[in-house]
N, C-alpha and C positions, 0 to 999 in steps of 0.2 A: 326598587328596581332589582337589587339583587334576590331577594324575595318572588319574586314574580319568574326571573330565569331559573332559581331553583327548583321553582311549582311546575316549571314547561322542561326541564331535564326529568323528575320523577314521572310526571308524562308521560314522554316516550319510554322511558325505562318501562314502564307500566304497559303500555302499547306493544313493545317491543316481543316482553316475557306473553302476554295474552296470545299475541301471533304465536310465538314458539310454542305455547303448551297446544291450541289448536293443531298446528302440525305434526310435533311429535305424537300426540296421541292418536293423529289421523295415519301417517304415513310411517312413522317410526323416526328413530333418531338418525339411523346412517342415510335414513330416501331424505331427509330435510337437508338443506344446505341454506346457509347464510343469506344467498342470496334469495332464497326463497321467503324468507322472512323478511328482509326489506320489501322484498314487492309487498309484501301484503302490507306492511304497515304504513307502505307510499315513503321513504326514503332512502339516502346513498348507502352503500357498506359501510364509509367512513362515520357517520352516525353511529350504525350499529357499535363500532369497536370504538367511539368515545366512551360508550357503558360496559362493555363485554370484551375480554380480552381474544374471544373464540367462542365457536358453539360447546366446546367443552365448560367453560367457563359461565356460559347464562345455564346451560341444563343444571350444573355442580350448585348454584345459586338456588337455582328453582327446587332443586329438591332439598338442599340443606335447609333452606329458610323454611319454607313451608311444613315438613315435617318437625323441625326443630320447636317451631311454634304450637304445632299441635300436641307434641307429645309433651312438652311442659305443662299444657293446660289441663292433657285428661289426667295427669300425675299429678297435678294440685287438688282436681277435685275428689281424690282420692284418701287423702291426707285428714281429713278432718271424722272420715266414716268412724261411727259407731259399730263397730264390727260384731257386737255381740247380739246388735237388737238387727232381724230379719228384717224390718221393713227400712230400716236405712239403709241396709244392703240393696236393697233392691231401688230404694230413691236413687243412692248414690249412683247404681249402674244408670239409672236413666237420666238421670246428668250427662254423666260418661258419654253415652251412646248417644245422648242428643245434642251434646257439643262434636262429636265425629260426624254425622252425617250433618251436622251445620253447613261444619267445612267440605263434605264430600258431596252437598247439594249445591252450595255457590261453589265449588271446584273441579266440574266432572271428570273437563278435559285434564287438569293436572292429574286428578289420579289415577286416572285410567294411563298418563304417560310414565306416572310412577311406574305401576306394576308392571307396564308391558316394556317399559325404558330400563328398567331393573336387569333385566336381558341380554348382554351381546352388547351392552355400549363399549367398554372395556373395562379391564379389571379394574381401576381406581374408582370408575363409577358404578360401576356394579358394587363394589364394597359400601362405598357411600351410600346410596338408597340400601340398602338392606341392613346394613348398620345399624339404620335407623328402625327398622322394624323389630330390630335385635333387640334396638334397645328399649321399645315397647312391651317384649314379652320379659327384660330382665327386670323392665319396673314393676311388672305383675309378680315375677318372680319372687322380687327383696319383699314388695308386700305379704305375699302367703309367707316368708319367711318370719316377719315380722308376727304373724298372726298364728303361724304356729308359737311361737314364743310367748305369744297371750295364751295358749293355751286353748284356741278354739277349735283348730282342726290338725289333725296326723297324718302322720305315715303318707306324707305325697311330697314329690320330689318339687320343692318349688320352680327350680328353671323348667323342669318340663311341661308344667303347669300352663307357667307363660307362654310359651312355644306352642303348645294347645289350642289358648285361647283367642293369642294372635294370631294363628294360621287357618283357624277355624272366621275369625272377624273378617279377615280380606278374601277368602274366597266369598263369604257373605257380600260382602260388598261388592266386588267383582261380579257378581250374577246380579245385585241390585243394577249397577250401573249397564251391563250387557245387555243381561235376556229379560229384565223388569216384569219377573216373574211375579213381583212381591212389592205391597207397597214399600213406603218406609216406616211405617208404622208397624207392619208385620213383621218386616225384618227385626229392627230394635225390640219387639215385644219376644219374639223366638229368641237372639241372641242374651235376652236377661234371662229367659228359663232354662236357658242352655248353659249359661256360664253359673247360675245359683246352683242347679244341679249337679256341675262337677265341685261345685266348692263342698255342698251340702254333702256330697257323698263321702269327705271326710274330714266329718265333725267329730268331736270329740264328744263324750258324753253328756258333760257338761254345756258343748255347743249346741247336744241337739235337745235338752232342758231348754235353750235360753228358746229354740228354734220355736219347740213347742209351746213356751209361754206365749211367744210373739202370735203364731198362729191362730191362741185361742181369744187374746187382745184383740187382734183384727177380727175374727169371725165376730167377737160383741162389739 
């Protein structure tokens, strides 16, 4: 029994956050009100605030969980890369990239409320979402740093690197999800020649040997 009420509270929690991210990414976070998310989900306020202390407090959820989760995962599959052979660079990105748009294909509405909720909510939340994207390019970052350290590539500023690549991915993403210019296939295939390129542009000598071996491996 207890079982069963906690299967019909995660539920609605579930129903709850679904309605909100619809809204907020339709109408924004200050045109949404509380009450506008009971109606849609068909129950009282006082439901809502058995889950949520405030719409500040379901949005703070929505974006801490979901980013949290995402960026643990492309920063694990990262961790194992063979960094000196070119074509696991290039597997590895498409991992990467294909665990992100996993999440940004079952996710539209959340991130399209990311980016645009990022905004004008107010300062603590504005810190929060972007924190988070901070701390996607600083994971880019500690890896170039690490990888200079191997010896693979020079003279690039690791944190601006990450900042690069991350703000180069989300407006990528942003015009996939908007103007669907581009399939997702196009996108992730442009975003690996795009980010190989700036890594490639500084390699070490010895990086661009390993570069070259790998190239002519692959061509036989």
């Amino acid at each position: 029994m207890a079982r069963g009420s906690e299967r019909r509270k995660e539920e609605t929690r579930e129903r709850i956050i679904s309605a909100a991210c619809e809204l907020f990414s339709k109408y924004g976070y200050h045109n949404t009100q509380v009450m506008d998310i009971v109606k849609i989900v068909g129950m009282s306020a006082g439901t809502f605030y058995n889950h949520f202390h405030d719409k500040k407090d379901l949005y703070r959820q929505l974006t801490l969980e979901s980013l949290e989760s995402l960026r643990i995962n492309v920063k694990k599959m990262r961790e194992p890369v063979d960094i000196w052979n070119p074509s696991a660079r290039s597997q590895t990105l498409q991992e990467m990239f294909d665990a992100i748009f996993d999440y940004i294909d079952s996710n539209p509405q959340q991130f399209i409320m990311l980016l645009r909720g990022g905004f004008g909510v107010d300062e603590e939340l504005d810190g929060n979402v972007w924190s988070y994207f901070l701390g996607f390019a600083e994971d880019a970052g500690e890896d170039v740093q690490r990888w200079m350290g191997e010896g693979v590539i020079e003279g690039i500023d690791p944190m601006f690197f990450g900042h690069a690549c991350v703000g180069m991915c989300i407006q990528a993403i942003h015009s996939y999800l908007i103007e669907k210019r581009n399939t997702r296939e196009e996108v992730i295939a442009n975003l690996i020649k795009m980010v190989l390129a700036m890594f490639e542009a500084y390699l070490t000598e010895e990086g661009r040997r390993a570069l070259e071996a790998g190239n002519i491996q692959t061509t036989l």
